[in-house]
PyMOL Python script that loads the backbone (N, CA, C, O; Angstrom):
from pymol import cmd

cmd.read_pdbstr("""\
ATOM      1  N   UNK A   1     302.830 130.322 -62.221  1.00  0.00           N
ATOM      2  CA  UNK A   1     302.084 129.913 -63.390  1.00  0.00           C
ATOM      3  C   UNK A   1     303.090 129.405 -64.421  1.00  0.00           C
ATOM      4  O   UNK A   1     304.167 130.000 -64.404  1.00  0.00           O
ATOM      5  N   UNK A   2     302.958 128.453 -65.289  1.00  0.00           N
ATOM      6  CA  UNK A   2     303.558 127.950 -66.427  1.00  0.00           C
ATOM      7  C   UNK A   2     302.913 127.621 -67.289  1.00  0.00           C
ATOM      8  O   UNK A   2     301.695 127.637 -67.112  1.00  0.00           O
ATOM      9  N   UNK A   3     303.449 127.191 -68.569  1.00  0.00           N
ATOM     10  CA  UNK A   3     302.834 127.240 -70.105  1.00  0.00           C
ATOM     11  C   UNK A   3     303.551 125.827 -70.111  1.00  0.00           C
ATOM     12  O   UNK A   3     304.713 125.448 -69.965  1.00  0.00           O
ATOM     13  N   UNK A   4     301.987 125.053 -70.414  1.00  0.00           N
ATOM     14  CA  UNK A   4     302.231 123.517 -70.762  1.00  0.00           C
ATOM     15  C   UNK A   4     301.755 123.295 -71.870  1.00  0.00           C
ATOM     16  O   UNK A   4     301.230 124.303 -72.344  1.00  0.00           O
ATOM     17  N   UNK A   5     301.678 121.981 -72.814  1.00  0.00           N
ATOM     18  CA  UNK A   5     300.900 121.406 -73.585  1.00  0.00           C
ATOM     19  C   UNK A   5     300.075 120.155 -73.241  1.00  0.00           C
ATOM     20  O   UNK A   5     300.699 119.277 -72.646  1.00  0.00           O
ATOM     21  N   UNK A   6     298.744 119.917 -73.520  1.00  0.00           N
ATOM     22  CA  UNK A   6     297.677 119.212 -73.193  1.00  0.00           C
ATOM     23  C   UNK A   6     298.566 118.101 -74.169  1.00  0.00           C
ATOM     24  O   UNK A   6     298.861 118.432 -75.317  1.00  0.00           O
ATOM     25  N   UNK A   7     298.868 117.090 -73.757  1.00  0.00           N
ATOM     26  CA  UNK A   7     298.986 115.742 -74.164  1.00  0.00           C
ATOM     27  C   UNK A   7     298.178 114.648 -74.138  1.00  0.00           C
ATOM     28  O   UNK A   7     298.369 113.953 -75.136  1.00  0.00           O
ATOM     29  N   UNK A   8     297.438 114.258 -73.478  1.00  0.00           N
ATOM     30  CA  UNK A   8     296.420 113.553 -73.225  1.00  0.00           C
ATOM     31  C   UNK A   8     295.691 113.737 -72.252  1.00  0.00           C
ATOM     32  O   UNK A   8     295.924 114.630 -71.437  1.00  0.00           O
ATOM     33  N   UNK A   9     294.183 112.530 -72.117  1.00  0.00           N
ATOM     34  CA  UNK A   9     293.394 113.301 -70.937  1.00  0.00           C
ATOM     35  C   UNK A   9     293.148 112.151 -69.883  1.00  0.00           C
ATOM     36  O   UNK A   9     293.262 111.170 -70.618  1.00  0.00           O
ATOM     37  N   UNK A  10     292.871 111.631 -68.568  1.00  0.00           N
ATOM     38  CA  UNK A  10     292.950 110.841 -67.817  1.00  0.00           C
ATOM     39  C   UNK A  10     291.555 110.471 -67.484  1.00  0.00           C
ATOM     40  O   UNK A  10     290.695 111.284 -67.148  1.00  0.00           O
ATOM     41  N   UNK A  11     291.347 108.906 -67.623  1.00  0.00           N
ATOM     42  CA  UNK A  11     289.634 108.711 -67.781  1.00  0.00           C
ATOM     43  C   UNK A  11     290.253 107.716 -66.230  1.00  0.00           C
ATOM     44  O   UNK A  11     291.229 106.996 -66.019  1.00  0.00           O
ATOM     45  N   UNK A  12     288.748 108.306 -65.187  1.00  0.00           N
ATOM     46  CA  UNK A  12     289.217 107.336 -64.060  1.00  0.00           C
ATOM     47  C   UNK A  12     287.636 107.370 -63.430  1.00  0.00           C
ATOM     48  O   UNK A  12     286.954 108.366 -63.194  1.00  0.00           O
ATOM     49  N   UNK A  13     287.251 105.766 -63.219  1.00  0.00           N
ATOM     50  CA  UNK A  13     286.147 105.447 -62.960  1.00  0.00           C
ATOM     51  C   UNK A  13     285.877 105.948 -61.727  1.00  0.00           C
ATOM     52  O   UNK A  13     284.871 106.545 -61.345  1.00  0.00           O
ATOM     53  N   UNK A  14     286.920 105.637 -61.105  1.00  0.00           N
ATOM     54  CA  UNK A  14     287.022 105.900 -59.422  1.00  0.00           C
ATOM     55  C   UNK A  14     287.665 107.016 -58.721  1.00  0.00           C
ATOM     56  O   UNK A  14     288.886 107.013 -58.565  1.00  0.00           O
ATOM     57  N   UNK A  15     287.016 107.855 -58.342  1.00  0.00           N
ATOM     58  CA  UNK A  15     288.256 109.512 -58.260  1.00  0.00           C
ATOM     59  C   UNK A  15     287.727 109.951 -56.659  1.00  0.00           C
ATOM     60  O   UNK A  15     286.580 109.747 -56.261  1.00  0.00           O
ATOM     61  N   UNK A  16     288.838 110.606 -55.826  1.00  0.00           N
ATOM     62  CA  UNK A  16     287.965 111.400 -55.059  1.00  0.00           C
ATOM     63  C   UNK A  16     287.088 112.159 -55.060  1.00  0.00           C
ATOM     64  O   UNK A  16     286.964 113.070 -55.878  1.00  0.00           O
ATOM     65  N   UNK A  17     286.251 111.885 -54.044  1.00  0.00           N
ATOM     66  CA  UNK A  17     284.410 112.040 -53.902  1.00  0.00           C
ATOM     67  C   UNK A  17     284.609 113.865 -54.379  1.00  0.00           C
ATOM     68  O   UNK A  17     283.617 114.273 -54.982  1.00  0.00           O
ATOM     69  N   UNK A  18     285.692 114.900 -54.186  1.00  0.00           N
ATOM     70  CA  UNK A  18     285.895 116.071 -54.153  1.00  0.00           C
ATOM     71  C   UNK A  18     286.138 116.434 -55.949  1.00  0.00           C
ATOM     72  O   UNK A  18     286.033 117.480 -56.590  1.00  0.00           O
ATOM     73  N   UNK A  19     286.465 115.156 -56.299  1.00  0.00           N
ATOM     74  CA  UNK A  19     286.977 115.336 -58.004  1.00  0.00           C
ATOM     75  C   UNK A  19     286.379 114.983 -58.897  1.00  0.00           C
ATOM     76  O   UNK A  19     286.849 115.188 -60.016  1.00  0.00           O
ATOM     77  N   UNK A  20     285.052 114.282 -58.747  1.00  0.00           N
ATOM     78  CA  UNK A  20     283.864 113.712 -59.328  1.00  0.00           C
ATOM     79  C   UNK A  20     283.068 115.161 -60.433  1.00  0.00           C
ATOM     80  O   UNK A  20     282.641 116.266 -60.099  1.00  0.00           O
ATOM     81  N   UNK A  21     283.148 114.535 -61.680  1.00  0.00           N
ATOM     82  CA  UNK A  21     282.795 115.376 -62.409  1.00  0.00           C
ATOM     83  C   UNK A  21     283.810 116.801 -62.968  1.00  0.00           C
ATOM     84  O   UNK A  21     283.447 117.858 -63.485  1.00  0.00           O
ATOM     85  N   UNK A  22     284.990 116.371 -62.662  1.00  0.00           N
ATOM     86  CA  UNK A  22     286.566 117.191 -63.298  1.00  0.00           C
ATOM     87  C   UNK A  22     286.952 116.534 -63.770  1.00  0.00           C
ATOM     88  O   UNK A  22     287.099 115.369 -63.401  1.00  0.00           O
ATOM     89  N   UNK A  23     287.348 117.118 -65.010  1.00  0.00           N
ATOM     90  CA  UNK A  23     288.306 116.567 -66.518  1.00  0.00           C
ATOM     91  C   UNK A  23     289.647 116.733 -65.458  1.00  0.00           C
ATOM     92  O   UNK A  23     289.845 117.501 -64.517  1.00  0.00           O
ATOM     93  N   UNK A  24     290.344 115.809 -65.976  1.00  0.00           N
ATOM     94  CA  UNK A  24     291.681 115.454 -66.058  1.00  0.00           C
ATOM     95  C   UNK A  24     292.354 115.052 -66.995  1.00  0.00           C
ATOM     96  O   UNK A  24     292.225 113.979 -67.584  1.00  0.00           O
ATOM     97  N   UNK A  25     293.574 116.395 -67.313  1.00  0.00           N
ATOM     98  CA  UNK A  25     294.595 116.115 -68.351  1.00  0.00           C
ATOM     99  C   UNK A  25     295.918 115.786 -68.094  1.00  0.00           C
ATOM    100  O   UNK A  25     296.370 116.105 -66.994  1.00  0.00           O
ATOM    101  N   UNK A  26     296.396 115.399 -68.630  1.00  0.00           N
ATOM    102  CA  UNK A  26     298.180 115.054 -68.882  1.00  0.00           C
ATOM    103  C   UNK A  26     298.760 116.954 -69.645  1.00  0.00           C
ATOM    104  O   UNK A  26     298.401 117.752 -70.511  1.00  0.00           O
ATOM    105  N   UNK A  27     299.496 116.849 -68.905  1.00  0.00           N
ATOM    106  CA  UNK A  27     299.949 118.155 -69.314  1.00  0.00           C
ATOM    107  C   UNK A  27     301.507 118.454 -69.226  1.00  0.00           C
ATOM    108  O   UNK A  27     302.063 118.609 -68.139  1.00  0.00           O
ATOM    109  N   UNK A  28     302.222 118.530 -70.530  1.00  0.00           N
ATOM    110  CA  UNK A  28     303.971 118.587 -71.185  1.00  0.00           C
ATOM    111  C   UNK A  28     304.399 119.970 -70.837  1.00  0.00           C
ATOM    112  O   UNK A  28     304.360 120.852 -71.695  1.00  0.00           O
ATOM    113  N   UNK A  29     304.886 120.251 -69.382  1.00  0.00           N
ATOM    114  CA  UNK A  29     305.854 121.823 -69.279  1.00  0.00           C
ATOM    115  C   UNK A  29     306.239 122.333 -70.579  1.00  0.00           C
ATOM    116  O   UNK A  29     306.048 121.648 -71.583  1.00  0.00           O
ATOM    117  N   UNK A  30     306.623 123.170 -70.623  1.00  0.00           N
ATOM    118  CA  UNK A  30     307.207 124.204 -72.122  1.00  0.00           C
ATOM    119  C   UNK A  30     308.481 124.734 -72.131  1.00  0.00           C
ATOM    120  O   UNK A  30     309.106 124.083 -71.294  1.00  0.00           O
ATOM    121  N   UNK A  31     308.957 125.282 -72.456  1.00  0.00           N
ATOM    122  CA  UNK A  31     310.185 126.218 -72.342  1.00  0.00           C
ATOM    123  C   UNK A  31     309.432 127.539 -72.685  1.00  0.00           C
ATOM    124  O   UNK A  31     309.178 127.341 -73.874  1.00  0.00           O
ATOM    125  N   UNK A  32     309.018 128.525 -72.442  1.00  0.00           N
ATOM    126  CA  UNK A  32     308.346 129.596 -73.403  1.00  0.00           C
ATOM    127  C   UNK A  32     309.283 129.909 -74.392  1.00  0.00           C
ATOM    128  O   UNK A  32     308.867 129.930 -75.551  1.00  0.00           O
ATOM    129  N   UNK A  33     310.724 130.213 -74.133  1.00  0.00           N
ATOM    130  CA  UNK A  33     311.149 131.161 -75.517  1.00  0.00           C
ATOM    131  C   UNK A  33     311.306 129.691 -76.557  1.00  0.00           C
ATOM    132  O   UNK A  33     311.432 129.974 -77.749  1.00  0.00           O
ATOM    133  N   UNK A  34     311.309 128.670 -76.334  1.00  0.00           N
ATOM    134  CA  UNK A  34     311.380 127.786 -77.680  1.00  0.00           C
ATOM    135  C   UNK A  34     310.199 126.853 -78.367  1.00  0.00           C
ATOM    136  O   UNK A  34     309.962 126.394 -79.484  1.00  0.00           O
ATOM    137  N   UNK A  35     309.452 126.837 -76.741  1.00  0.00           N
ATOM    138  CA  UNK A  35     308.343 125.995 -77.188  1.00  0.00           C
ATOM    139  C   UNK A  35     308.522 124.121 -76.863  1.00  0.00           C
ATOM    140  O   UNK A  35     307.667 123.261 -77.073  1.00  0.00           O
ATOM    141  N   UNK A  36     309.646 123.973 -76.412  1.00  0.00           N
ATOM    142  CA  UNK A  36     310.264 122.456 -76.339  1.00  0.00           C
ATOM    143  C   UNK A  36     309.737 122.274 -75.000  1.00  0.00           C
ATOM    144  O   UNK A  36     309.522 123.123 -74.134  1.00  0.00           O
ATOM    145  N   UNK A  37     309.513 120.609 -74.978  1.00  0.00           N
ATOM    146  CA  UNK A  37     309.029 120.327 -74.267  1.00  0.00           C
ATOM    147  C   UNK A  37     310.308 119.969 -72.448  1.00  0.00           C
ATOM    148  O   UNK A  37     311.334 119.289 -72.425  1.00  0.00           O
ATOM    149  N   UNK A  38     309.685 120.696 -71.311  1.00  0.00           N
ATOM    150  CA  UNK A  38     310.807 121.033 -70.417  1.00  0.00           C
ATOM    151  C   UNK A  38     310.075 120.476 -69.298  1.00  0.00           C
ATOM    152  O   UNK A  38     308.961 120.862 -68.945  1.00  0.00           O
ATOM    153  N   UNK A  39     310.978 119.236 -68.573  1.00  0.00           N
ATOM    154  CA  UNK A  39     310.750 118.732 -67.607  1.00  0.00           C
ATOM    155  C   UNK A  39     309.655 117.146 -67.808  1.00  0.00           C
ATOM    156  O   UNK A  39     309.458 116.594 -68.890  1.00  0.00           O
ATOM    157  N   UNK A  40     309.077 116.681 -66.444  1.00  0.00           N
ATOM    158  CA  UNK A  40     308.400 115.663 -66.972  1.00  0.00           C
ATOM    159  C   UNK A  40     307.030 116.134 -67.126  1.00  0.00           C
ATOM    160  O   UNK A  40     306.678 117.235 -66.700  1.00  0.00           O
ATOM    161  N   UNK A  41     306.122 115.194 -67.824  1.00  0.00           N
ATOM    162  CA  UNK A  41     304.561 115.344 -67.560  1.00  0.00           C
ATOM    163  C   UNK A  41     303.849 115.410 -66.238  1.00  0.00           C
ATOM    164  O   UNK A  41     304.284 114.806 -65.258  1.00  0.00           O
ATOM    165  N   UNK A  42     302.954 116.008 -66.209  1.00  0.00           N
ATOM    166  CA  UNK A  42     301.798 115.997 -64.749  1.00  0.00           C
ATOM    167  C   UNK A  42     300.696 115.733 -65.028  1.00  0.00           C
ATOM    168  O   UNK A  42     300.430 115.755 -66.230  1.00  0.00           O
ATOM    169  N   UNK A  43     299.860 115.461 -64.285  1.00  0.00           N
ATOM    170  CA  UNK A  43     298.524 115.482 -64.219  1.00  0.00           C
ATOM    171  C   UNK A  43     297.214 117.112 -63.631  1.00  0.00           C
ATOM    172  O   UNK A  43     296.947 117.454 -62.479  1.00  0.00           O
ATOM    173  N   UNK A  44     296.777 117.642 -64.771  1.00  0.00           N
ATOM    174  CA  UNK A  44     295.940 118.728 -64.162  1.00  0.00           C
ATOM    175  C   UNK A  44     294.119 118.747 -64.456  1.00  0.00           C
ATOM    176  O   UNK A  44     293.536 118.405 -65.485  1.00  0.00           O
ATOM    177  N   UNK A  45     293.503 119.290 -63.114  1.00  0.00           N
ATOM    178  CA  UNK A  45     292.652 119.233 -62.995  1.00  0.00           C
ATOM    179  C   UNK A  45     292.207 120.353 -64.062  1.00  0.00           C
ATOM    180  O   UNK A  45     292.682 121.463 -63.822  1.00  0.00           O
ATOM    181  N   UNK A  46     291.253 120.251 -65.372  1.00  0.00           N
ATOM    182  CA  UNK A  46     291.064 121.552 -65.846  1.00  0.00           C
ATOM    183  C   UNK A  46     289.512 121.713 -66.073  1.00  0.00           C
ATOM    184  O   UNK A  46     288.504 121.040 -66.286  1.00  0.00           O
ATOM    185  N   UNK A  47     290.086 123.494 -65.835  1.00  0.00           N
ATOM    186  CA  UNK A  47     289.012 123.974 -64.918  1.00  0.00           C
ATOM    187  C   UNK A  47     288.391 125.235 -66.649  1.00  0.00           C
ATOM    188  O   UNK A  47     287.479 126.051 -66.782  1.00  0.00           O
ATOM    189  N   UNK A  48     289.129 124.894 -67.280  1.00  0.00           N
ATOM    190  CA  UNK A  48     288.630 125.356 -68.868  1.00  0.00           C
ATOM    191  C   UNK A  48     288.048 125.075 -70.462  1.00  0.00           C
ATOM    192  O   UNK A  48     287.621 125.719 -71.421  1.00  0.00           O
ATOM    193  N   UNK A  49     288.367 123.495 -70.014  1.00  0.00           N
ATOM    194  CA  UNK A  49     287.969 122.924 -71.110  1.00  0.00           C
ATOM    195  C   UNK A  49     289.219 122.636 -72.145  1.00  0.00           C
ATOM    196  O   UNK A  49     288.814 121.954 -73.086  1.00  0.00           O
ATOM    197  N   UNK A  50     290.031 122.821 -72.204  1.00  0.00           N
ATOM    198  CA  UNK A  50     291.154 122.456 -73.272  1.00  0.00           C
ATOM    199  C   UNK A  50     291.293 121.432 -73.843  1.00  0.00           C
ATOM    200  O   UNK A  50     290.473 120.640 -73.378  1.00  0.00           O
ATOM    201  N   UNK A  51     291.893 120.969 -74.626  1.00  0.00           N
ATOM    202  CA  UNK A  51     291.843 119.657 -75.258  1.00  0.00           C
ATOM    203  C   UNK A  51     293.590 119.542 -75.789  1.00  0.00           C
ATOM    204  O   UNK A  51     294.485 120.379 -75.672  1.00  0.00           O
ATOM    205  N   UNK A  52     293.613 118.424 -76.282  1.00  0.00           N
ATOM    206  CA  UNK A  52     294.737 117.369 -76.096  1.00  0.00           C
ATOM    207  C   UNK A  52     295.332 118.235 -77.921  1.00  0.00           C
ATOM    208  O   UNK A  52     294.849 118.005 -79.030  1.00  0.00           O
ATOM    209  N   UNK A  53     296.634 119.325 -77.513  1.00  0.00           N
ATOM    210  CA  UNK A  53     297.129 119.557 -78.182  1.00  0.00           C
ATOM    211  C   UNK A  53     297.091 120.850 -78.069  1.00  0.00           C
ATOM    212  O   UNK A  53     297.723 121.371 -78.988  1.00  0.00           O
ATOM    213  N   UNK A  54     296.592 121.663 -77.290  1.00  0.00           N
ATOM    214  CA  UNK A  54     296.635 123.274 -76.991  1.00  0.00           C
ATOM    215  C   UNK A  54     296.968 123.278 -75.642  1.00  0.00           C
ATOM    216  O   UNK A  54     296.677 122.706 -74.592  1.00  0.00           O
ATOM    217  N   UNK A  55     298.210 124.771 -76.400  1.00  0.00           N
ATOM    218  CA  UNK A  55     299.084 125.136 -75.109  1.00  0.00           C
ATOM    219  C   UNK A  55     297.677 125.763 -73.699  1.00  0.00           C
ATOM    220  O   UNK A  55     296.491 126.076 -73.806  1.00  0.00           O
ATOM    221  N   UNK A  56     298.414 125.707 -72.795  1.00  0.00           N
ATOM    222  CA  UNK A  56     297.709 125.965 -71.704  1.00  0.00           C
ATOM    223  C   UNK A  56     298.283 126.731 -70.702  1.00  0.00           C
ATOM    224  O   UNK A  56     299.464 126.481 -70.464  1.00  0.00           O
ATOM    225  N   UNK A  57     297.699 127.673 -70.002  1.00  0.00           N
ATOM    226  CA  UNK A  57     298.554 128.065 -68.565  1.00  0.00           C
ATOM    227  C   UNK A  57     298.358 127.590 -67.227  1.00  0.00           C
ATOM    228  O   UNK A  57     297.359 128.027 -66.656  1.00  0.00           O
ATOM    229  N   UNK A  58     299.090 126.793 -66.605  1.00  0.00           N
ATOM    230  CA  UNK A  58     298.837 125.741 -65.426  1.00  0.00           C
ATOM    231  C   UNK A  58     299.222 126.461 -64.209  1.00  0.00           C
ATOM    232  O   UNK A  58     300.382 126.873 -64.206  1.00  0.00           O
ATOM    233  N   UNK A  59     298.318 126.768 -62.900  1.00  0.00           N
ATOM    234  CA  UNK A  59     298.724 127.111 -61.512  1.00  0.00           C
ATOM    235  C   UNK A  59     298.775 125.771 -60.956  1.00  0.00           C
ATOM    236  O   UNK A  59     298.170 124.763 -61.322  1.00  0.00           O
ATOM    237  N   UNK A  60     299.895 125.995 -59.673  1.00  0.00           N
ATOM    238  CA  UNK A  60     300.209 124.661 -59.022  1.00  0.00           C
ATOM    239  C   UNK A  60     299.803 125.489 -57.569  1.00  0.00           C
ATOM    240  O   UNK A  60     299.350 126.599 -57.288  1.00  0.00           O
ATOM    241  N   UNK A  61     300.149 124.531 -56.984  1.00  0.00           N
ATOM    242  CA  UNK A  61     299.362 124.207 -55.308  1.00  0.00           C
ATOM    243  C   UNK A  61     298.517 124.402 -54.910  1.00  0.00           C
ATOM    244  O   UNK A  61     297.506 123.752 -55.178  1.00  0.00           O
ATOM    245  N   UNK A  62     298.556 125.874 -53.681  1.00  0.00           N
ATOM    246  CA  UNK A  62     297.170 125.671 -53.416  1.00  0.00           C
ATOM    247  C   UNK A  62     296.118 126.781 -54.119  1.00  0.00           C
ATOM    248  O   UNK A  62     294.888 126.787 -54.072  1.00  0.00           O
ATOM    249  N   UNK A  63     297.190 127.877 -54.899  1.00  0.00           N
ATOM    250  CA  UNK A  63     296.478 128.548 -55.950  1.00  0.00           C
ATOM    251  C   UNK A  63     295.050 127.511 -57.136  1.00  0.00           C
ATOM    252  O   UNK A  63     293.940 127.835 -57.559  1.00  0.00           O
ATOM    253  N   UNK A  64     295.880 126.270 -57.262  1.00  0.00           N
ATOM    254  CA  UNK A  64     295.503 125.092 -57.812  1.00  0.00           C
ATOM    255  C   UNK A  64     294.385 125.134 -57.335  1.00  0.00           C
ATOM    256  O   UNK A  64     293.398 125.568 -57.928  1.00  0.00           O
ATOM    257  N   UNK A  65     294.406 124.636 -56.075  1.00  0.00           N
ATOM    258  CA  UNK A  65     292.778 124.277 -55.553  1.00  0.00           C
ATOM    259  C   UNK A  65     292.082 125.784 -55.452  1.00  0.00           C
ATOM    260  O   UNK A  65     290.872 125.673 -55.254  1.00  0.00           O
ATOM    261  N   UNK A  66     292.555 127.235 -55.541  1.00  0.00           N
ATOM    262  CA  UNK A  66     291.390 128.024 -55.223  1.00  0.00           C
ATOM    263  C   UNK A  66     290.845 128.345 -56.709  1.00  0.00           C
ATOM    264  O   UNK A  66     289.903 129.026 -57.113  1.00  0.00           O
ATOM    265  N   UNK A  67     291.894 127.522 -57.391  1.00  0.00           N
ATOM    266  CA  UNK A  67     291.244 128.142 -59.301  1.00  0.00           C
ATOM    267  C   UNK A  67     290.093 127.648 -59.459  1.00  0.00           C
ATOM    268  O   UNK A  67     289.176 128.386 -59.821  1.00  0.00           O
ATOM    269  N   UNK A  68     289.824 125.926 -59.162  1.00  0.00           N
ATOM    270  CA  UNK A  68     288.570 125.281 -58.915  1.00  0.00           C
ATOM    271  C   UNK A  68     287.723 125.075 -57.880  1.00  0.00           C
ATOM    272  O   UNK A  68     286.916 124.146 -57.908  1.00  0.00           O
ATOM    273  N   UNK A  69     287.817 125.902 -56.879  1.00  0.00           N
ATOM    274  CA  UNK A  69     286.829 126.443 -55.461  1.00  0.00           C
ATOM    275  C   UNK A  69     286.824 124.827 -55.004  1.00  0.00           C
ATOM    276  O   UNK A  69     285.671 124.442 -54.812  1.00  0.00           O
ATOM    277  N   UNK A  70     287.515 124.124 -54.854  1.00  0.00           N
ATOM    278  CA  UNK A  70     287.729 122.687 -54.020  1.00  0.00           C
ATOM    279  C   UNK A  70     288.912 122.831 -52.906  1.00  0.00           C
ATOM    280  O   UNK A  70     290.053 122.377 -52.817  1.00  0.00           O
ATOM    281  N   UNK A  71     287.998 123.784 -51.998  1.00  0.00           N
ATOM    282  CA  UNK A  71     288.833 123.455 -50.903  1.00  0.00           C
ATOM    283  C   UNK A  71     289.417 122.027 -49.874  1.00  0.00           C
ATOM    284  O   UNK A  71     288.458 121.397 -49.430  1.00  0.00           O
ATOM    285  N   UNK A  72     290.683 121.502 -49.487  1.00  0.00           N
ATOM    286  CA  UNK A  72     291.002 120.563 -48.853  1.00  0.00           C
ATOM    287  C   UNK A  72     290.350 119.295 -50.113  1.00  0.00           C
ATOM    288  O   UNK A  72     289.659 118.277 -50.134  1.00  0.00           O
ATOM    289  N   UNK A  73     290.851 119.877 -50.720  1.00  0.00           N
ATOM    290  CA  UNK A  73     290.878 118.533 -51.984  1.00  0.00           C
ATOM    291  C   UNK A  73     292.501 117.698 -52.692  1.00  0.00           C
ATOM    292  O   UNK A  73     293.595 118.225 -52.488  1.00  0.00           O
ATOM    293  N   UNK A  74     292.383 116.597 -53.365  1.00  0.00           N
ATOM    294  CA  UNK A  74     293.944 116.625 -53.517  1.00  0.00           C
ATOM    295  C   UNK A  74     294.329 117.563 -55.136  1.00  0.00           C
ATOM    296  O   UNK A  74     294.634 117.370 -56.313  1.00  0.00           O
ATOM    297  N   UNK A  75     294.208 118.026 -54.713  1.00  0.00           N
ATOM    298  CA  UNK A  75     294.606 118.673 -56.175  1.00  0.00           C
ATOM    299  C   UNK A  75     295.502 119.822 -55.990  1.00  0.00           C
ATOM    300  O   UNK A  75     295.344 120.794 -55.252  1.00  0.00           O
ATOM    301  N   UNK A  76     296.773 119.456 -57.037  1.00  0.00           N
ATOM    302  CA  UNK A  76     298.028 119.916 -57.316  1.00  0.00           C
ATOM    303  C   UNK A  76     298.662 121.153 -58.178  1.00  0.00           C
ATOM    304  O   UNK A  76     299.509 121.995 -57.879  1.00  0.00           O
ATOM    305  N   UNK A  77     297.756 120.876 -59.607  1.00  0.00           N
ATOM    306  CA  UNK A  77     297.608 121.464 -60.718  1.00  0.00           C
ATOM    307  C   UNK A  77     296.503 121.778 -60.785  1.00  0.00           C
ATOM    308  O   UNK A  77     295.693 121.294 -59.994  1.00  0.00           O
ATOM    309  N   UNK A  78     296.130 122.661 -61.722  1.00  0.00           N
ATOM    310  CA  UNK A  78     294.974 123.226 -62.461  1.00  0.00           C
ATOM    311  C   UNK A  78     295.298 124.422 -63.311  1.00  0.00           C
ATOM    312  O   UNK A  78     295.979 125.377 -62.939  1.00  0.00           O
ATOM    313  N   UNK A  79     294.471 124.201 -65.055  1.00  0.00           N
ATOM    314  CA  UNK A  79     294.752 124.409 -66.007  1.00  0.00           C
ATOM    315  C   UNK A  79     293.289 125.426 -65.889  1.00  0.00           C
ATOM    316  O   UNK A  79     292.100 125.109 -65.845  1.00  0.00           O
ATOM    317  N   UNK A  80     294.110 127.030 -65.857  1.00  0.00           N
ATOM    318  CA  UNK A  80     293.126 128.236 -66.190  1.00  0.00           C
ATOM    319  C   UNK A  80     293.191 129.160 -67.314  1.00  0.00           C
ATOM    320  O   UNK A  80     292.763 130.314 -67.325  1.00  0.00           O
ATOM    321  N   UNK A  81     293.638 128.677 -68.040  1.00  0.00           N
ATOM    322  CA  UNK A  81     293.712 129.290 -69.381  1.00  0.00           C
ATOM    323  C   UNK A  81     294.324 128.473 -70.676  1.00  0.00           C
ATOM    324  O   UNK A  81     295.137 127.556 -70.558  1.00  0.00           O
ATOM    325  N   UNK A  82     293.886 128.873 -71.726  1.00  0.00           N
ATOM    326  CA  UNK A  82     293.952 128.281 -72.973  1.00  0.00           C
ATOM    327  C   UNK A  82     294.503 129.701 -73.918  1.00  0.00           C
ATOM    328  O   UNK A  82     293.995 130.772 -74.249  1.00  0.00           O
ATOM    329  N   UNK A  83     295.831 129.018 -74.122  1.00  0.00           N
ATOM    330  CA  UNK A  83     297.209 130.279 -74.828  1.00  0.00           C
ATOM    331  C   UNK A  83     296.307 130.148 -76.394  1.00  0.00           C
ATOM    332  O   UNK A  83     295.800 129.136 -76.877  1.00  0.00           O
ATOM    333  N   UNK A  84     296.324 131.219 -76.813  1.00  0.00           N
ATOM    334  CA  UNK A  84     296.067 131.480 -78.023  1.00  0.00           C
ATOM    335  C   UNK A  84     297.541 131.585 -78.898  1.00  0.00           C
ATOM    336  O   UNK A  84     297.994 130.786 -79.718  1.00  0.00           O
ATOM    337  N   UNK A  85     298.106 132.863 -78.411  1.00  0.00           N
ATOM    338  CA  UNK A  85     299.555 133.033 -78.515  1.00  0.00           C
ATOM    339  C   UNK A  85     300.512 133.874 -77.552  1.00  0.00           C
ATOM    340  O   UNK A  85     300.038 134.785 -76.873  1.00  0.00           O
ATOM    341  N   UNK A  86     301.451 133.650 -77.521  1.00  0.00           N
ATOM    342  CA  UNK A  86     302.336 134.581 -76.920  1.00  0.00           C
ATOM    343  C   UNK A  86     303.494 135.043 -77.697  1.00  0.00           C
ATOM    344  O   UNK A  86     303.851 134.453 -78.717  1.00  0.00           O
ATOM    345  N   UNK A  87     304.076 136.064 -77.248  1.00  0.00           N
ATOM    346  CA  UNK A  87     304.820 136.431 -77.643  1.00  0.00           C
ATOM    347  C   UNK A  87     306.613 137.263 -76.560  1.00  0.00           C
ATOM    348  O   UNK A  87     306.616 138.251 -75.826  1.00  0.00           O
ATOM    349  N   UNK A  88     307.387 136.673 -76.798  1.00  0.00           N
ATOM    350  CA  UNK A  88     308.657 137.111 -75.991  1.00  0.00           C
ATOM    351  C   UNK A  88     309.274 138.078 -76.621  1.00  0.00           C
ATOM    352  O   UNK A  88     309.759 137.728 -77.697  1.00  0.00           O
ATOM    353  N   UNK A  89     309.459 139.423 -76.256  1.00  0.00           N
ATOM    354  CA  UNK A  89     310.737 139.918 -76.616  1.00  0.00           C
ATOM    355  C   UNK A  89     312.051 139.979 -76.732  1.00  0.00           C
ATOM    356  O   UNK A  89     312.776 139.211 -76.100  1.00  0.00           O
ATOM    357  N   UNK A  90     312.498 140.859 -77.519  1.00  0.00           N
ATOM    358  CA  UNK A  90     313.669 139.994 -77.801  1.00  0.00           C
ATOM    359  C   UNK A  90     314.629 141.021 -76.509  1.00  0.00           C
ATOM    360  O   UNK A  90     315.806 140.756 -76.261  1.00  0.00           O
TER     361      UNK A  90
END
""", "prot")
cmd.dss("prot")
cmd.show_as("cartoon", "prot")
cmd.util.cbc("prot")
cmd.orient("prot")
């Protein structure tokens, strides 16, 4: 699991027949202890509703596909939670 930020959201007329009717976001890795943005952008299927500017917690592979019950689908990412806050010790 990792802590991304919703950057934008992906509008696509034409999607697999398995992805029809899933939001798709752009989603910025994190660093947790700083908050900076770490690594490149992805694309996630979300399965919570988030919007473009709240942190998020993203599962990848095939955890990915069992977060949104789309089995043998292409999906990589998927966004199951919406961070309120966290906190690291020191």
């Amino acid at each position: 699991m990792l802590i991304g930020l919703v950057i934008g959201t992906v509008v696509a007329s034409r999607k697999h027949e398995r992805l029809v009717g899933s939001k798709i976001q752009i989603v910025q890795p994190l660093d947790p202890r700083s908050s900076a943005p770490q690594g490149s952008p992805f694309v996630a299927v979300d399965a919570v509703g988030a919007g473009v500017g709240e942190q998020v917690l993203v599962v990848q592979g095939s955890a990915a596909r069992t977060a949104v019950d789309i089995e043998n689908s292409p999906v990589d990412a998927t966004i199951v939670g919406i961070i309120d806050q966290f906190e690291i010790g020191a």
